[in-house]
GUMIKOL-191763 format. One record per residue: y, x, z of N, C-alpha, C, O in turn. Coordinates in steps of 0.2 Angstrom, whole numbers, padded with zeros to 4 digits, always signed. Layout:
YXZYXZYXZYXZ...
# end
This chain:
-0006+0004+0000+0000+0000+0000+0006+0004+0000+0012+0002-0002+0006+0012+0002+0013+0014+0004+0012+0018-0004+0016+0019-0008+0008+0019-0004+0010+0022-0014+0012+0018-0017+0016+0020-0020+0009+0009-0017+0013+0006-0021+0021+0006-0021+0025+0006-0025+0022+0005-0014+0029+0005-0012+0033+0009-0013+0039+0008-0013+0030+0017-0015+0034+0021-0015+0033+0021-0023+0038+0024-0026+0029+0017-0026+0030+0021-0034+0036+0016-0037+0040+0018-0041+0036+0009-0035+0039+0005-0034+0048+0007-0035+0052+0006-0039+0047+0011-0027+0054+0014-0027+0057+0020-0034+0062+0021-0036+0051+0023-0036+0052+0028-0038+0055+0024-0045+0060+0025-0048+0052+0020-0047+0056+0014-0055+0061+0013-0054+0066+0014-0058+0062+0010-0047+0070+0008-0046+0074+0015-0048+0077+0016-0053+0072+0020-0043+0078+0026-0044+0079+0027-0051+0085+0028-0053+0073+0028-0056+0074+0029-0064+0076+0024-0068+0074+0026-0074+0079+0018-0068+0076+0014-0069+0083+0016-0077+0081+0016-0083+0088+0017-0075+0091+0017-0082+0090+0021-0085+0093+0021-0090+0085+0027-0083+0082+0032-0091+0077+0029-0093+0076+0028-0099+0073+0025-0087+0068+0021-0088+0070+0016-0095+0066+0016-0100+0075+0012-0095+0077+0008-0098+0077+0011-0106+0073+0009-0110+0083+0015-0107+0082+0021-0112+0076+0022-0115+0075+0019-0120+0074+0026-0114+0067+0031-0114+0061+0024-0118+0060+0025-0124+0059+0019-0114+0055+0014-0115+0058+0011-0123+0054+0010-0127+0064+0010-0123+0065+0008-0129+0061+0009-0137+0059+0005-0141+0059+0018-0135+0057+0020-0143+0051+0019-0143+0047+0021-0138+0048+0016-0146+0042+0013-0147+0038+0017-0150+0033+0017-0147+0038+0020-0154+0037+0025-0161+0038+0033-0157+0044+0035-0154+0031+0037-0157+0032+0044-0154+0030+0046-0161+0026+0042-0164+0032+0052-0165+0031+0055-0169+0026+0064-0167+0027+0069-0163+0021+0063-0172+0017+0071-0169+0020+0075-0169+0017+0078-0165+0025+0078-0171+0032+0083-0171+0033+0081-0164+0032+0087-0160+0034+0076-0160+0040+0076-0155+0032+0077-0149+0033+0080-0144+0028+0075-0150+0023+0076-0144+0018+0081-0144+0014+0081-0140+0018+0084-0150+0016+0092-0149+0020+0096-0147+0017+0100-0144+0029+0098-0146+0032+0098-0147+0034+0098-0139+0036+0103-0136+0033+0093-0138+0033+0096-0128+0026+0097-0126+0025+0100-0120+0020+0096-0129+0015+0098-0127+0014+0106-0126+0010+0109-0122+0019+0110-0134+0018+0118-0131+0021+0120-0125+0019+0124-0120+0027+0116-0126+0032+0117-0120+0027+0117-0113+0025+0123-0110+0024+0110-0111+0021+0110-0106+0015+0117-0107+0016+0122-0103+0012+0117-0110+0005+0123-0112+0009+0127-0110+0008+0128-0104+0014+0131-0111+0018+0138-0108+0021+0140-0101+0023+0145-0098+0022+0132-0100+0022+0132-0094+0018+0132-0088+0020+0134-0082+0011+0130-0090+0006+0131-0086+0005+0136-0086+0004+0139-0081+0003+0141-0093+0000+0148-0094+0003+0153-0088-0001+0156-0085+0012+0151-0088+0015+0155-0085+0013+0153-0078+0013+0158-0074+0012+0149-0076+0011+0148-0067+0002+0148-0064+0000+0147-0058-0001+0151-0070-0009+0149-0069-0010+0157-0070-0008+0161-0073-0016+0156-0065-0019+0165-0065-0022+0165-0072-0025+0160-0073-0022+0168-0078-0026+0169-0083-0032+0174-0083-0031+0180-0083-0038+0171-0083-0044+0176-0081-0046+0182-0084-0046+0183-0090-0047+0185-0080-0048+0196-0084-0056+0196-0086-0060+0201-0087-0059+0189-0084-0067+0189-0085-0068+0191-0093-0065+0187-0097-0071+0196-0095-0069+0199-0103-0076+0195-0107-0076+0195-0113-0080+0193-0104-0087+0190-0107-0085+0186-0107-0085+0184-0113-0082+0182-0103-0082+0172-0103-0075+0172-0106-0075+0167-0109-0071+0175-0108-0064+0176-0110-0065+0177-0119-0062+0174-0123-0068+0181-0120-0071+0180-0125-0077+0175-0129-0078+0175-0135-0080+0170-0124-0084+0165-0126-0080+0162-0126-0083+0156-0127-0074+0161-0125-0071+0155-0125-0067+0153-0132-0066+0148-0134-0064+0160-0135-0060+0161-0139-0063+0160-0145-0061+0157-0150-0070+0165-0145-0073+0163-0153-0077+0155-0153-0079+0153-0158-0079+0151-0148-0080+0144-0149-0074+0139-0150-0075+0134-0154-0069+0141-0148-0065+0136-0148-0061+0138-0155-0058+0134-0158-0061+0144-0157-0061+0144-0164-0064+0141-0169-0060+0139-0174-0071+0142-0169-0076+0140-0172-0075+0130-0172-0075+0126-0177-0075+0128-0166-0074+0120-0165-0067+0120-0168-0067+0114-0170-0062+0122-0168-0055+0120-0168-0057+0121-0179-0057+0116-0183-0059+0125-0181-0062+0126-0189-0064+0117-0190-0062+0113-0194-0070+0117-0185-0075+0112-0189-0069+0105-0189-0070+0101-0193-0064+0104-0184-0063+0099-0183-0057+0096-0188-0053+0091-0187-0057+0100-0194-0054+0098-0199-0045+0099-0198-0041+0100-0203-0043+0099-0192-0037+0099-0192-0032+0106-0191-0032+0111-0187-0027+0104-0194-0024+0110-0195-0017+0110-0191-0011+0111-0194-0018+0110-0182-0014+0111-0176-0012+0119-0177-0016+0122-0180-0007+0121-0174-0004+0126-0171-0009+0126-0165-0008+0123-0159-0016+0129-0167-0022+0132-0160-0021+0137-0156-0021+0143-0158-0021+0134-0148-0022+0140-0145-0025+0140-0140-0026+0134-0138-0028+0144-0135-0035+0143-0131-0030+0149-0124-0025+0152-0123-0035+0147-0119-0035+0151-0113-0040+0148-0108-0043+0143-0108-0042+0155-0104-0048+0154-0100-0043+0153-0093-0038+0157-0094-0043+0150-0088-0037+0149-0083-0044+0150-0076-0049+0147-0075-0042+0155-0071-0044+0157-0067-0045+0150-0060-0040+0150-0056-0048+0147-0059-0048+0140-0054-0055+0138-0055-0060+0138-0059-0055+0135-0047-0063+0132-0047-0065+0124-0049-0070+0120-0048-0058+0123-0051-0059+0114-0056-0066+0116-0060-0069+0121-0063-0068+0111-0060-0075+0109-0065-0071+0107-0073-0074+0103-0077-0067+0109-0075-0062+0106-0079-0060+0110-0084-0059+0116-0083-0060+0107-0092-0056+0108-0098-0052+0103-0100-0053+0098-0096-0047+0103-0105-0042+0101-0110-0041+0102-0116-0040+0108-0118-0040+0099-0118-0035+0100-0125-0028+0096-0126-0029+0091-0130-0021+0098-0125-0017+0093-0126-0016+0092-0134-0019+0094-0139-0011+0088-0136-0010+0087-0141-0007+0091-0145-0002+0095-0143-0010+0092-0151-0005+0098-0155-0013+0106-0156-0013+0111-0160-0017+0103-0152-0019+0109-0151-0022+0113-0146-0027+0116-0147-0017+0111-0140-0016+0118-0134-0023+0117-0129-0023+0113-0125-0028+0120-0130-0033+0121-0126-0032+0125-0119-0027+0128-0117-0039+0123-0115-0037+0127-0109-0045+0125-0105-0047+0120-0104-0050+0131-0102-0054+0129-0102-0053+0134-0091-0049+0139-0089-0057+0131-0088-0055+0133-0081-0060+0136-0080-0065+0133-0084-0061+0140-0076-0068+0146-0075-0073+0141-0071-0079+0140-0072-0068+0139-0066-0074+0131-0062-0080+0129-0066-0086+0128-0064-0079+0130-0074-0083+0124-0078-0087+0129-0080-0093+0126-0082-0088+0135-0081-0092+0140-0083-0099+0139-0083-0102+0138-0088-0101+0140-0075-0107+0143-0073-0112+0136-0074-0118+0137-0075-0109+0127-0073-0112+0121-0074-0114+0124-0082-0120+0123-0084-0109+0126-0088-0112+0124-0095-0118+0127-0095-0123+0123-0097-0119+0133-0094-0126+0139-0095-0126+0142-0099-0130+0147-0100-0120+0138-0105-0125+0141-0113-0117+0138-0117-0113+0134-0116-0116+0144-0124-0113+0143-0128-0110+0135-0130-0104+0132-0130-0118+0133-0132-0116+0128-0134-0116+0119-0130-0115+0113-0133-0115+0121-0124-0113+0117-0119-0106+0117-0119-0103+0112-0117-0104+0123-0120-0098+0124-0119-0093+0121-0127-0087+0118-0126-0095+0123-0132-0094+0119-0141-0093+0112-0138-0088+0109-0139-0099+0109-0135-0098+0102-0133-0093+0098-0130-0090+0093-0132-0091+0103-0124-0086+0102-0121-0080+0101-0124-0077+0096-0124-0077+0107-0128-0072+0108-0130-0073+0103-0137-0067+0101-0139-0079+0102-0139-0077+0094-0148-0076+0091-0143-0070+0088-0145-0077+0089-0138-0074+0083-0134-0068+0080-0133-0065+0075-0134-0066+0089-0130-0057+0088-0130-0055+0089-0134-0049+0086-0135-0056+0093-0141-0050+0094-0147-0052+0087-0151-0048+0085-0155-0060+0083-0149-0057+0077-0153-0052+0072-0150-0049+0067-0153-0052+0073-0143-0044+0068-0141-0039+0069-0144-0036+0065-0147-0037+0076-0145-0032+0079-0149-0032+0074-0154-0028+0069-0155-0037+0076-0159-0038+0075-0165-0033+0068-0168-0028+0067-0172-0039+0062-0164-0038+0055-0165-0033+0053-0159-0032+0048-0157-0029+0059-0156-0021+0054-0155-0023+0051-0150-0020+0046-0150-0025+0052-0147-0028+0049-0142-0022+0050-0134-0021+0045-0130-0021+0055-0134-0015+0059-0125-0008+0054-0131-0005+0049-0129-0007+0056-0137-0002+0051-0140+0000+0045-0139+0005+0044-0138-0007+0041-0140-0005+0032-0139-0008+0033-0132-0010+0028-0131-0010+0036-0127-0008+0037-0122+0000+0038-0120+0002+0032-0119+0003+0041-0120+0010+0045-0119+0012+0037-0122+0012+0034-0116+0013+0034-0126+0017+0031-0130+0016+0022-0125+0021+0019-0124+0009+0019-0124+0007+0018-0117+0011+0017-0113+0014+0013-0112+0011+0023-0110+0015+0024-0102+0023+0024-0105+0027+0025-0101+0025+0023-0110+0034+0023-0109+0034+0015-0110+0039+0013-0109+0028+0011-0114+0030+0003-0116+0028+0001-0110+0030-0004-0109+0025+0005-0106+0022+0000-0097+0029+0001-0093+0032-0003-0088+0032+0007-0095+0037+0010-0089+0035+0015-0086+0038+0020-0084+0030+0015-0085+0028+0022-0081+0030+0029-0081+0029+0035-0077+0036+0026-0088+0041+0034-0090+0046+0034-0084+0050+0039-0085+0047+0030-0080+0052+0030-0075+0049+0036-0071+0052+0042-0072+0044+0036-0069+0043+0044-0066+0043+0051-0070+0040+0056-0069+0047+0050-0074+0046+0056-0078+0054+0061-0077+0055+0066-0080+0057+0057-0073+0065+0057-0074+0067+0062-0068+0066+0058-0063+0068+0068-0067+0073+0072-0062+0069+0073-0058+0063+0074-0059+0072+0073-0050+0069+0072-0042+0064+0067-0043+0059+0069-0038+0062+0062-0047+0057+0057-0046+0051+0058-0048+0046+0055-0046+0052+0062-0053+0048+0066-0056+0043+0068-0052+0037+0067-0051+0048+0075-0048+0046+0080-0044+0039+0076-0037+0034+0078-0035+0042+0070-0035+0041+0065-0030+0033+0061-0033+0028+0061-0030+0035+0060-0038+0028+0056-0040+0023+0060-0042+0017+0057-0043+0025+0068-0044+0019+0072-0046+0016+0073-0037+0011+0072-0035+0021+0075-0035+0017+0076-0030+0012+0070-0023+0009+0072-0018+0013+0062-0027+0009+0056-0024+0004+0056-0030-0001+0057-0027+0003+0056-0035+0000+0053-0041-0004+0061-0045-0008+0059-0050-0003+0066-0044-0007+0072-0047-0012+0074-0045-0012+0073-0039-0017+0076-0048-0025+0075-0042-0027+0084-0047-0030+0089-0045-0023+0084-0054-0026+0092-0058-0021+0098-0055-0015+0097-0054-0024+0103-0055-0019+0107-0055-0014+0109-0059-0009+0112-0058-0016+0107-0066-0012+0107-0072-0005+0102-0071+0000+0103-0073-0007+0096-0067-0002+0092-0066+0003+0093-0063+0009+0092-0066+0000+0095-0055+0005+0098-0050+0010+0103-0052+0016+0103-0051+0005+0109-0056+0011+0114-0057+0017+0109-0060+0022+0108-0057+0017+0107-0067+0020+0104-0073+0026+0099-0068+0032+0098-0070+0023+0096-0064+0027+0090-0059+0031+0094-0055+0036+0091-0053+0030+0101-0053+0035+0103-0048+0040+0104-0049+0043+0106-0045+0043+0104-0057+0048+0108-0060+0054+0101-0063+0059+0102-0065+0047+0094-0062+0053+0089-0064+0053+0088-0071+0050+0091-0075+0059+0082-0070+0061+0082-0078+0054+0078-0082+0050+0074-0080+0057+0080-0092+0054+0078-0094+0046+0080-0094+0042+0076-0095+0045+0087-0093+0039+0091-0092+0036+0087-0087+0032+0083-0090+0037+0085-0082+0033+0082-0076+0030+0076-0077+0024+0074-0074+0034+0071-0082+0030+0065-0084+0026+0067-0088+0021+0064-0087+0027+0072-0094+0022+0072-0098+0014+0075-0094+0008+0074-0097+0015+0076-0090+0011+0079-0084+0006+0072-0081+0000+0071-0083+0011+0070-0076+0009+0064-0075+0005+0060-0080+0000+0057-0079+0008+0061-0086+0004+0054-0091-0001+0057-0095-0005+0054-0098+0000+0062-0095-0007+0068-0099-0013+0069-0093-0019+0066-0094-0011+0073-0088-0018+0073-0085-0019+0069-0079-0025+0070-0076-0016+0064-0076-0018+0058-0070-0019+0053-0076-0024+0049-0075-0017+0051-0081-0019+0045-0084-0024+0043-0088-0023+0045-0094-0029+0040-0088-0034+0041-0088-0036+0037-0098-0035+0032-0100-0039+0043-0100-0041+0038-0108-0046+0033-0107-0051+0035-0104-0045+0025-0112-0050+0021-0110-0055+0023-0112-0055+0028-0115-0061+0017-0112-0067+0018-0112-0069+0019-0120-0074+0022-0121-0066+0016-0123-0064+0016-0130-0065+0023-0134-0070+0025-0137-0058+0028-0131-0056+0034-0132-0061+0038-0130-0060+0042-0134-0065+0040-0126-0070+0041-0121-0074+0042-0125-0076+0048-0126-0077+0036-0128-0084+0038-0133-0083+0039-0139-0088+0041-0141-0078+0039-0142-0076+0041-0148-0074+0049-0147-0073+0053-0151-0073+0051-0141-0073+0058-0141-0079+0062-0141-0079+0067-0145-0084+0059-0136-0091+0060-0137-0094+0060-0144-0098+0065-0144-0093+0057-0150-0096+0056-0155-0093+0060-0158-0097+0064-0161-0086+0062-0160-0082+0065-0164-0085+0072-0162-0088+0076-0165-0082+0073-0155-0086+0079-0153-0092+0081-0154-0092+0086-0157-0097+0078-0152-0103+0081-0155-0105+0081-0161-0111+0081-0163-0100+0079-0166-0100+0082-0175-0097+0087-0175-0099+0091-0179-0091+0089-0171-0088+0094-0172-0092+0100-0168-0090+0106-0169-0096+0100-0164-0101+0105-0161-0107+0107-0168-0109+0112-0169-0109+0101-0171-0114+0103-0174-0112+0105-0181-0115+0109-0184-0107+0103-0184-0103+0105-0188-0099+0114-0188-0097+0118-0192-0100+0116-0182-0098+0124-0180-0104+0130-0180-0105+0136-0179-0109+0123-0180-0115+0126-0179-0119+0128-0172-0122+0133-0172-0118+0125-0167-0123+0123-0162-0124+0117-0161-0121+0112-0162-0132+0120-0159-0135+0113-0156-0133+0106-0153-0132+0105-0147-0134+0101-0159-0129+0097-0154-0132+0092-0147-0128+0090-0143-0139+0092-0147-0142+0088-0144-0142+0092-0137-0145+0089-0133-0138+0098-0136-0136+0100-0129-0130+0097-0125-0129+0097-0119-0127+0093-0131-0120+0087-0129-0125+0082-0123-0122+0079-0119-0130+0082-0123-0133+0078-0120-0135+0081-0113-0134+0078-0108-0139+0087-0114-0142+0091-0106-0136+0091-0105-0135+0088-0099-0131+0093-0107-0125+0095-0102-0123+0089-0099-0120+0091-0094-0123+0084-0100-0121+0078-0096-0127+0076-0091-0127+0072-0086-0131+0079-0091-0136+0079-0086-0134+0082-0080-0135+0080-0074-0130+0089-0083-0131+0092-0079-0125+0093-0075-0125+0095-0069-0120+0091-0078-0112+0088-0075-0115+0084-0069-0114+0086-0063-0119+0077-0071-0120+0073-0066-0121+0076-0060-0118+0075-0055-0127+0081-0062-0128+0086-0056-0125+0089-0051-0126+0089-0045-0120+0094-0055-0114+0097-0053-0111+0093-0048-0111+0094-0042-0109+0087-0050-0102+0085-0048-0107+0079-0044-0105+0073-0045-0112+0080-0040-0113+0076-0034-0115+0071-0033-0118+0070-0028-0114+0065-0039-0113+0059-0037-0104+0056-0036-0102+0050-0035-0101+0061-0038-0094+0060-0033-0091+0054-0038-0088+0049-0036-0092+0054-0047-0091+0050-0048-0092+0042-0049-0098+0040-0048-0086+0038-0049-0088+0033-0048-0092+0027-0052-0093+0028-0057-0093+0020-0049-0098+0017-0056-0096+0017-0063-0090+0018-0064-0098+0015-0068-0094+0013-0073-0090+0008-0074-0086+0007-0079-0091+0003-0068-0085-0002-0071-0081-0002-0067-0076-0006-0068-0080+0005-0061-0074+0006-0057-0070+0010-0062-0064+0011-0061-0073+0014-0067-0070+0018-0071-0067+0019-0079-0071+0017-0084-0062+0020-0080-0060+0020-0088-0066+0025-0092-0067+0025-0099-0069+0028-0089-0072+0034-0090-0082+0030-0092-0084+0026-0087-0085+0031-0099-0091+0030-0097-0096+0032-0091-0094+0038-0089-0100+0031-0087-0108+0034-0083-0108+0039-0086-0104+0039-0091-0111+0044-0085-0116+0049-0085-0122+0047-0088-0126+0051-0090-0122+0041-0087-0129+0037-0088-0129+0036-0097-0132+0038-0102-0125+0033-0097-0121+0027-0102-0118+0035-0106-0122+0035-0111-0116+0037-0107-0113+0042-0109-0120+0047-0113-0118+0050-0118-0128+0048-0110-0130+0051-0112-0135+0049-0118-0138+0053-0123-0135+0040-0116-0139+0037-0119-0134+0036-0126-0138+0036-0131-0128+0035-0128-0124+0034-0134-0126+0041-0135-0132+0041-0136-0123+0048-0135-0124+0053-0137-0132+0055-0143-0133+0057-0148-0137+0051-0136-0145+0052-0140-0144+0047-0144-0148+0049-0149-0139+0040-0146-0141+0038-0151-0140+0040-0159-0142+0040-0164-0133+0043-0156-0128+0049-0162-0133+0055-0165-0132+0058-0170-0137+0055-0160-0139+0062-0161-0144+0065-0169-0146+0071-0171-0146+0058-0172-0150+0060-0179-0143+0060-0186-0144+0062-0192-0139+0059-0184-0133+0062-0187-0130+0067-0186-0130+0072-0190-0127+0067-0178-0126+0076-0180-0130+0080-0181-0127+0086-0183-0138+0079-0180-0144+0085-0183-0141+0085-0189-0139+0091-0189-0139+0082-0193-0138+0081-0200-0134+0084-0203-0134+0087-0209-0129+0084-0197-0123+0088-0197-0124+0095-0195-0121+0099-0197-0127+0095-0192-0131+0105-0190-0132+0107-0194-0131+0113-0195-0138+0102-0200-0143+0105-0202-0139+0109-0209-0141+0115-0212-0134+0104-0210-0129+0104-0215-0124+0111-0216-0121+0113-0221-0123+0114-0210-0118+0119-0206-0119+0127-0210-0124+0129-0212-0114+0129-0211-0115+0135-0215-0119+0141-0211-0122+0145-0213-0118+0140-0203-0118+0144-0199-0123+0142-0195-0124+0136-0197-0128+0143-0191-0134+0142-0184-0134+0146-0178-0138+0151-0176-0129+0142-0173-0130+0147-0169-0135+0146-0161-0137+0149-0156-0136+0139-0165-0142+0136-0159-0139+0134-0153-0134+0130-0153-0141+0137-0148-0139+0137-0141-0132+0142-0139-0127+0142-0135-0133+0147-0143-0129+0151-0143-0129+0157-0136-0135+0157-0133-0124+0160-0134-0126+0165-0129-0127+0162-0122-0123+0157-0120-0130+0163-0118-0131+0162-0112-0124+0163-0108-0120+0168-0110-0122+0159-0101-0115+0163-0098-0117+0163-0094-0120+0159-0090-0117+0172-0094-0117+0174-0086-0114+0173-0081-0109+0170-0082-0116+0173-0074-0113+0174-0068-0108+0178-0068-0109+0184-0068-0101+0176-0066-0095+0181-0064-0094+0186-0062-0088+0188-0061
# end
């Protein structure tokens, strides 16, 4: 109840950028790649960037190889970011970021290809966009505005990437808030799973590992997640069974691939 009341407060205080702001209906890829480097540069600079030279370079020739397969032609860039988050991204435009946390769960190269078709397919299909575009037609851009900003990252950010980007306010902060606390529907979700696991088998790994690895995430992460109809996000459950059913297409899509990298390398221990 005291967060509603504070978020509440927090609209009032914005309410005439709010008012502004929400007008523009229409977000152009120029204008929202375009703070997404800004925001990317801004985290690189406030985030430990990791000296691990094995996983540092597993991250840069995969996310190459998957940023190739996915047809699109972003200003691409990658970073391994030192943190014990179980977490990747991709913001719009491009900007990857994959956190050491998420490492040791993949096991294997091509756990990690999965991961990342994942997120370069939200990129891809615009998905953080008509997100972004979302929160200014609901209002939610009221928190994006100055001191309020600064206030609502710190009730409403649960990522590290968030908090940083929220401490400094402004418009960086909302893009923050509305990038990594808002959650893509169930919709965007599975369509990332599918696009992503063509774009894995497309680069040339296996893509039927998109699968073990949601097993294994399950694992990882405890239980902590919640059911799926508490969540915008598929199960774990539901999530592995779509993937198996995609899965005689993207063979198809492997088989098809100029390259075979299988499983790809193992990741060691740090």
């Amino acid at each position: 109840m005291i967060r509603k009341i504070i978020f509440c407060l927090l609209l009032v205080i914005s309410l005439s950028a709010c008012a502004t702001l929400s007008g523009k209906k229409e977000i152009s890829d120029a204008d929202i790649n375009a703070q997404a480097a800004k925001s990317y540069a801004e985290v690189k600079s406030k985030s430990k960037i990791s000296t691990n030279p094995v996983w540092t370079a597993m991250v840069q020739r995969v996310a190459a190889r998957i940023a190739r397969a996915s047809g699109e032609n972003f200003q691409w860039e990658w970073v391994l970011i030192e943190s014990p988050e179980v977490n990747a991204w991709c913001m719009p435009g491009g900007k990857i970021a994959v956190y050491t946390g998420i490492m040791p769960v993949l096991k294997n190269e091509a756990a990690l290809a999965a991961v990342l078709g994942h997120e370069v397919a939200h990129a891809v299909r615009r998905h953080g966009k008509q997100r972004y575009a979302r929160a200014m037609t609901e209002n939610e851009i009221g928190l994006l505005v100055g001191g309020a900003a600064v206030i609502g990252g710190q009730l409403f950010c649960k990522t590290t990437a968030c908090k940083l980007l929220a401490a400094g306010g402004g418009v960086a902060a909302g893009f923050a808030i509305t990038f990594f606390d808002r959650k893509f529907s169930r919709g965007d979700e599975s369509e990332a799973d599918q696009f992503g696991q063509e774009y894995m088998a497309r680069a040339g790994y296996e893509p039927s590992e998109a699968v073990r690895l949601w097993e294994r995430m399950s694992i990882a992460m405890q239980g902590k997640a919640p059911p799926e109809w508490l969540s915008t996000h598929p199960s774990d459950e539901h999530r592995r069974q779509k993937l198996t059913e995609w899965l005689p297409e993207a063979e198809s899509i492997y088989q098809a691939a100029p390259q075979h990298y299988g499983l790809g390398t193992n990741i060691p221990n740090s």
